[in-house]
C-alpha positions as CSV (number, residue, x, y, z in Angstrom):
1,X,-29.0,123.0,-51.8
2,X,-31.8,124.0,-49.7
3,X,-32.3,127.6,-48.7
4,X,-33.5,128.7,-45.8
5,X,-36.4,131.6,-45.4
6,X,-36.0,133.3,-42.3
7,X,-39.2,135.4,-42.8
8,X,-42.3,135.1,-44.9
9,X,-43.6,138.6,-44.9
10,X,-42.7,140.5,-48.0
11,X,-40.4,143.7,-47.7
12,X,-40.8,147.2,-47.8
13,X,-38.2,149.0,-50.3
14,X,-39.6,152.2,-48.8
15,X,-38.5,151.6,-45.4
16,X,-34.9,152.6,-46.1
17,X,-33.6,149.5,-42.8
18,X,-35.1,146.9,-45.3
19,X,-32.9,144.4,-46.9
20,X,-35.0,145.0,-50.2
21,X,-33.1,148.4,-50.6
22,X,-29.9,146.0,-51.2
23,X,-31.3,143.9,-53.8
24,X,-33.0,146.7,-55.3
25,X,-29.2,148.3,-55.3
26,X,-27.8,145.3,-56.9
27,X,-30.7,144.5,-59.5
28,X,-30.2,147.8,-61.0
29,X,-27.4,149.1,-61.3
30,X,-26.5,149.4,-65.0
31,X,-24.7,146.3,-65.4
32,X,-26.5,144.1,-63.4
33,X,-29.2,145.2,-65.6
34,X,-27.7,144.2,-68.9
35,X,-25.9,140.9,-67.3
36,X,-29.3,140.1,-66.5
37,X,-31.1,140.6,-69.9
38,X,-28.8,139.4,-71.8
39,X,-28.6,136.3,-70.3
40,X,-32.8,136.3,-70.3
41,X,-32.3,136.7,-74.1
42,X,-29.1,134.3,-74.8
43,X,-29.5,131.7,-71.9
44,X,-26.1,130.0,-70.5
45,X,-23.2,132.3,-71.7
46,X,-19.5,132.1,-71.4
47,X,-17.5,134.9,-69.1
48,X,-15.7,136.0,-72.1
49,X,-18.8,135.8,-74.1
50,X,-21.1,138.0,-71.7
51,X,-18.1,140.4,-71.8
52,X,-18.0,140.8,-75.5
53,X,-22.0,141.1,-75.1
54,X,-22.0,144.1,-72.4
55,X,-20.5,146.2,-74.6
56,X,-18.3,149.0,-72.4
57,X,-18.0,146.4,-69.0
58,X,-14.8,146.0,-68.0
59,X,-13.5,142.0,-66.9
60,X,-13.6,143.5,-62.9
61,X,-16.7,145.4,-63.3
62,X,-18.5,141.9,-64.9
63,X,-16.5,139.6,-62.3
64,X,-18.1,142.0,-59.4
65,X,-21.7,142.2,-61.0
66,X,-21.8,137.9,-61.4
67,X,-20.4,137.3,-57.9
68,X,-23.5,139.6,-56.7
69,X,-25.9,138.4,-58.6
70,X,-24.6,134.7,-58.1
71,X,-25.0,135.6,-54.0
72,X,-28.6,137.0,-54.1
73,X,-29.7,133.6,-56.1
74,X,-30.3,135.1,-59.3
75,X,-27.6,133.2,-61.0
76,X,-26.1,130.2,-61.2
77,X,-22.4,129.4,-62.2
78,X,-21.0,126.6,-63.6
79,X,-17.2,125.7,-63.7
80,X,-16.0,123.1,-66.9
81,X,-12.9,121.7,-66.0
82,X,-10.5,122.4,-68.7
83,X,-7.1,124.5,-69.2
84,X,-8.0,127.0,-69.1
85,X,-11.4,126.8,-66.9
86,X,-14.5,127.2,-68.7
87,X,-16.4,129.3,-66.8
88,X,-20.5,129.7,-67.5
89,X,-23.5,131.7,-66.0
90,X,-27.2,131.2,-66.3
91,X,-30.4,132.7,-64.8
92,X,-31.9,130.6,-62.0
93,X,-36.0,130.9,-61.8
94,X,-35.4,133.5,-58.9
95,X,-33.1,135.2,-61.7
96,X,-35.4,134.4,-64.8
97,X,-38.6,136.2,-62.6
98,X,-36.6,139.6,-61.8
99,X,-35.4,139.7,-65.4
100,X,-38.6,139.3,-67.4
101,X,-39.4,142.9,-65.6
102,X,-35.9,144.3,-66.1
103,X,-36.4,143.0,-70.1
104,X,-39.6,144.9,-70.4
105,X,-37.7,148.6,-68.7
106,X,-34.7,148.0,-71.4
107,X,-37.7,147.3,-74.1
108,X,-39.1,150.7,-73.1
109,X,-35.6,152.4,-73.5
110,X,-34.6,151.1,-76.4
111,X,-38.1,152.0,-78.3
112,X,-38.4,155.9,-76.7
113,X,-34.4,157.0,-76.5
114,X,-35.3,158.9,-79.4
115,X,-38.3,160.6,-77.8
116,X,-35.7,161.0,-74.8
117,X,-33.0,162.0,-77.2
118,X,-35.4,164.6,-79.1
119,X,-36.3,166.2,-75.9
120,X,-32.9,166.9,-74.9
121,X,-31.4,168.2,-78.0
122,X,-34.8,170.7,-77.7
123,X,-33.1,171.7,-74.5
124,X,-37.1,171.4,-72.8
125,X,-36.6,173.0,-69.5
126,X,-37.3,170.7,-66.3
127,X,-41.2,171.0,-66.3
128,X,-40.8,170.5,-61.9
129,X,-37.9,173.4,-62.3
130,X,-38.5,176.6,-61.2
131,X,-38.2,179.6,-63.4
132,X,-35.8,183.0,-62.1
């Protein structure tokens, strides 16, 4: 399968008539996010398996993220013929580039939440809010 560039000049996700602002959309959005890493961290993983992975995605919220990412070229899909069908999905190297970044942004969650969660139980104002 061959692809075919129709321009060589890289985008500009400021300029909001870009088609970089679509990819940007669909890269991260929650679950795209965690479809992503977790299939960085696991490599080629069953539908039902992904499911049980993304903990809180339901089986039409997963079916939309995969057919997204699948059109954009980050992932590939692969169909076993069996009863029922076994159904797969794997990063492509388009997929596996995005994804290290997206790995390192989850990395950085998962070690400061509780900096982020300390600072909100402290009820810290807004330092950009403006006081009465």
């Amino acid at each position: 399968m061959s692809v075919q560039v129709e321009s060589l000049l890289p985008g500009d996700a400021f300029d909001q008539n870009c088609p970089t602002r679509v990819v940007l959309d669909h890269v991260t959005s929650k679950w795209a996010v965690l479809v992503l890493v977790a299939l960085l961290e696991d490599g080629e993983t069953r539908f039902s398996a992904l499911r049980r992975r993304v903990g809180g995605v339901s089986e039409k919220m997963l079916a939309q993220t995969l057919r997204t990412l699948e059109a954009d070229g980050f992932l590939s899909r692969r169909v076993v013929p069996a009863t029922p069908p076994q159904v797969s999905y794997a990063l492509t190297d388009l997929g596996r580039g995005i994804t290290e970044h997206l790995a390192g942004l989850v990395g950085w969650i998962n070690a400061r939440i509780p900096e982020v969660e300390s600072i909100r139980r402290a009820g810290r104002p807004d330092p950009g809010a403006r006081s009465a």
